[in-house]
C-alpha positions in Angstrom: 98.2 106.2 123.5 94.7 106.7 121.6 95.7 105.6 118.0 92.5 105.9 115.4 93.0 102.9 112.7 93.8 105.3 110.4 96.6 106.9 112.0 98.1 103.5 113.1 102.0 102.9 112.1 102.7 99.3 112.2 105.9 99.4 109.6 108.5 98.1 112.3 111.3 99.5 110.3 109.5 102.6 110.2 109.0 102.5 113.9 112.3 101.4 114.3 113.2 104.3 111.7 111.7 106.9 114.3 113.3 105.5 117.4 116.6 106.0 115.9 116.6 109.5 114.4 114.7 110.7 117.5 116.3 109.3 120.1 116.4 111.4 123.0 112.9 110.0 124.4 111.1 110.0 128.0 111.7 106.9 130.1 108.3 107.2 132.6 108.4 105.1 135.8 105.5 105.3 138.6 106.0 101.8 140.8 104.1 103.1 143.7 101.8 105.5 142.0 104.5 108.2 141.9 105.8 109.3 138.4 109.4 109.8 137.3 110.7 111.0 134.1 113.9 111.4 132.7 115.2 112.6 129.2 117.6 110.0 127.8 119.2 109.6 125.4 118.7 105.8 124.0 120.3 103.1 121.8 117.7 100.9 120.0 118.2 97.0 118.6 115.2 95.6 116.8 116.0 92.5 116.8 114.0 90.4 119.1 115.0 89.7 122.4 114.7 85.9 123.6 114.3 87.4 127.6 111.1 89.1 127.4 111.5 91.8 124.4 109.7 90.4 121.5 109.9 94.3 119.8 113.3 94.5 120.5 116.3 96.1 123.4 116.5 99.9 124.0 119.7 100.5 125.8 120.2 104.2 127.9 122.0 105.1 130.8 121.0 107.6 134.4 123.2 109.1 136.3 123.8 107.2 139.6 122.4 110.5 141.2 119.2 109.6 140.0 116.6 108.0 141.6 114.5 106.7 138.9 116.4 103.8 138.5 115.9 102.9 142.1 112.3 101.8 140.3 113.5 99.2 138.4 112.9 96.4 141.1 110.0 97.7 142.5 108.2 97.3 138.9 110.1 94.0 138.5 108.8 93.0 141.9 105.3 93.8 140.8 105.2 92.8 137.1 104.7 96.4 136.1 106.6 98.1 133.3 108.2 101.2 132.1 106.9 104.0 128.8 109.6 105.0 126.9 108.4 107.9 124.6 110.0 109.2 121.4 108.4 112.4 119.6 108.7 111.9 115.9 108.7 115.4 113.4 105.5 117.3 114.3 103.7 120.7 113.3 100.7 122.6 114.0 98.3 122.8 110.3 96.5 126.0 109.9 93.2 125.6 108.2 94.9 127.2 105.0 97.3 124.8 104.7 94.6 122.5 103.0 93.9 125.2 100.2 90.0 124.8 100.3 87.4 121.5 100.5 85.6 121.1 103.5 85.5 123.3 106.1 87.9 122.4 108.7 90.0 123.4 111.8 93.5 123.8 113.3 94.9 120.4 114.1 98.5 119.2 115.0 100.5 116.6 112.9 103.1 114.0 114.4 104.4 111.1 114.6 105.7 109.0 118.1 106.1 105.9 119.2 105.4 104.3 122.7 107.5 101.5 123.9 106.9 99.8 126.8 109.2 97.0 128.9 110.6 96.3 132.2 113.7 97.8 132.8 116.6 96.0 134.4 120.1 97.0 135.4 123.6 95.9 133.3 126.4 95.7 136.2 128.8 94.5 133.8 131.6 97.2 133.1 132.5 95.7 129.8 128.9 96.3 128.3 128.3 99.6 129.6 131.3 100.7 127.9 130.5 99.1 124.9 126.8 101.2 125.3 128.8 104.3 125.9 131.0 104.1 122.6 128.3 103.3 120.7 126.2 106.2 121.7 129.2 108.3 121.3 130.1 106.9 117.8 126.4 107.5 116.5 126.2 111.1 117.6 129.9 112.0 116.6 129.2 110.1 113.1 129.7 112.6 110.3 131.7 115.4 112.3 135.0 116.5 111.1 136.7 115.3 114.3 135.2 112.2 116.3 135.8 112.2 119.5 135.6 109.0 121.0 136.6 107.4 124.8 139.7 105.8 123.4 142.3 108.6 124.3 140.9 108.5 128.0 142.8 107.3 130.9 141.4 103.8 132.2 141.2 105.5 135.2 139.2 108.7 134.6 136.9 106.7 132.1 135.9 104.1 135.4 135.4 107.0 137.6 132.7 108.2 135.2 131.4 105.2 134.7 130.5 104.4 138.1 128.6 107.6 138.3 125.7 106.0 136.0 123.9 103.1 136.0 123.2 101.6 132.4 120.2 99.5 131.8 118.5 97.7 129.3 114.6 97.5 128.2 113.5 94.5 126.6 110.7 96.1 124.3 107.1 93.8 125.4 104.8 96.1 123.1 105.0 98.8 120.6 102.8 101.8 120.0 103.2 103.8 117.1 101.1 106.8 115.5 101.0 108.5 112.4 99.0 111.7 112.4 99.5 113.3 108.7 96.1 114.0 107.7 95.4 110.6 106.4 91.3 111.5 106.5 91.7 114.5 104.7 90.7 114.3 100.8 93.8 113.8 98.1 93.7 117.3 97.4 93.7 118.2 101.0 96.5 116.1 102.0 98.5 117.3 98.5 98.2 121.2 99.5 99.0 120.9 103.3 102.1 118.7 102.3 103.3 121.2 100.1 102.6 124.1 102.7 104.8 122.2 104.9 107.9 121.2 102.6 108.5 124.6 101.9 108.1 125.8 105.7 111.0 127.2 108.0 110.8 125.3 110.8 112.9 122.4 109.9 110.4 119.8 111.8 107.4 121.3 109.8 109.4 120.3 107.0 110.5 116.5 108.3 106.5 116.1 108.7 106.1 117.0 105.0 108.5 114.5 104.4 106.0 111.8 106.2 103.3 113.3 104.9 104.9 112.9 101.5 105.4 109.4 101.5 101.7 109.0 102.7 100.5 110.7 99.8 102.3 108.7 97.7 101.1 105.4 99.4 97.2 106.8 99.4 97.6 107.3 95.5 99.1 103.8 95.1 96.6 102.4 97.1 93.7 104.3 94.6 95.3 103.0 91.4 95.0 99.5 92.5 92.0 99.9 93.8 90.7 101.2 90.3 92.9 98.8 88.4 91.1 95.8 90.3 87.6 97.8 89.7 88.5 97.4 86.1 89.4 94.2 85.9 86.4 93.0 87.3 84.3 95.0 85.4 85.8 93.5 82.3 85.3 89.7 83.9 81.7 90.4 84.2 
C-alpha cells in the first residue's frame, strides 16, 4: 500500500483499534499467480505471536467449500504470504468542504490497514469452537437477546463445524494509513471536519471522528512547537 509519511498510522492500538471495529476484511491469496479473495469475518489478538507473528494472530474461518484455503500450503511451501485488508471509515471531500484557502480538488478520505502473514490451518475441534463463540459473542454483544452455540445439539454443532476450515494468520508486518487531510492548512482540516460530523452518511461521520482527533493532535503538536520556540528565545 503507497502510504506518504504523512498519512502513516503507526499507533498499534489504533491499528489494532480499526481491525476490531472493521472486521469483516479481504483475505487475498495468489500462490501460483492466481488471485483469490474472500470476505471474512476475522478475530484479531495483538499480542505478539512467538511462531512467526511479531504484529499479532488474526483468526477467521472458510467454508470447506472453498478453495482459497487449498492455498495455504502452497504459499507455505514457497515462503509466500497472505493480505488481509480492513477498510476503516472513509468519505469522498468535495472542494467546499474546506471552506476557502488554496485552491484545491475532490479527494477521498480513509483509513485501512494491511496485514500480511502466512496462513495455516487449526484441525483442533476444541479451538475452532472456541473461535466460533467468540466471534459469535462479539457480534451478539449488546443485543437484547444473545444468542450463542450453547443451546445446540453436540451433534448438529459438529456437522457445521466440519463444513469450514478455521485458520490462523500470524501477523509478519503491518500497514496502516491515515488519509484525513493531514497536509491541508488548520483552517482547512477544521472546516472539512466539521462538514463531515454533521454529514448523513454515518461513515462520513466516523471519518470526522478521525479527522477530529487529528486536528486535535496537529494543534497540540503547534503549541509545543511554539512553547519550545519561546523558550529558546528567552535562553538566548
Amino acid at each position: 500500500m503507497f502510504v506518504p509519511k504523512a498519512f502513516r498510522l503507526d499507533d498499534r492500538r489504533q491499528i489494532a483499534a480499526v481491525i476490531e471495529a472493521f472486521n469483516f476484511g479481504l483475505l487475498i491469496t495468489a500462490p501460483d499467480g492466481v488471485t483469490q479473495a474472500s470476505h471474512l469475518p476475522f478475530l484479531y489478538d495483538p499480542a505478539p505471536n512467538p511462531d512467526g507473528g511479531p504484529e499479532g494472530t488474526l483468526l477467521a474461518h472458510l467454508a470447506r467449500a472453498n478453495p482459497q484455503w487449498r492455498d495455504f500450503e502452497a504459499l507455505a511451501a514457497r515462503g509466500q504470504q497472505a493480505l488481509a485488508v480492513f477498510q476503516g471509515p472513509h468519505s469522498y471531500i468535495s472542494p467546499t468542504s474546506y471552506g476557502g484557502g488554496p485552491p484545491t480538488v475532490p479527494t477521498w478520505n480513509y483509513v485501512a490497514v494491511h496485514a500480511y502473514g502466512m496462513p495455516r490451518i487449526v484441525d483442533d475441534p476444541i479451538a475452532l469452537r472456541g473461535m466460533l463463540d467468540r466471534l459469535v459473542a462479539l457480534h451478539e454483544d449488546g443485543a437484547r437477546q444473545p444468542w450463542s452455540t450453547e443451546g445446540l445439539e453436540d451433534g448438529f454443532m459438529t456437522a457445521m463445524m466440519r463444513g469450514v476450515v478455521a485458520f490462523e494468520m500470524p501477523v509478519a508486518r503491518l500497514e496502516a494509513k491515515a488519509k484525513l487531510s493531514q497536509n491541508k492548512k488548520p483552517e482547512q482540516l477544521a472546516a472539512a471536519t466539521a462538514a463531515l460530523e454533521t454529514a448523513e452518511d454515518p461513515l462520513a461521520r466516523q471519518t470526522g471522528t478521525w479527522m477530529r482527533a487529528v486536528h486535535g493532535r496537529l494543534e497540540e503538536e503547534t503549541r509545543a512547537a511554539d512553547e519550545r520556540s519561546q523558550g529558546a528565545t528567552g535562553k538566548s
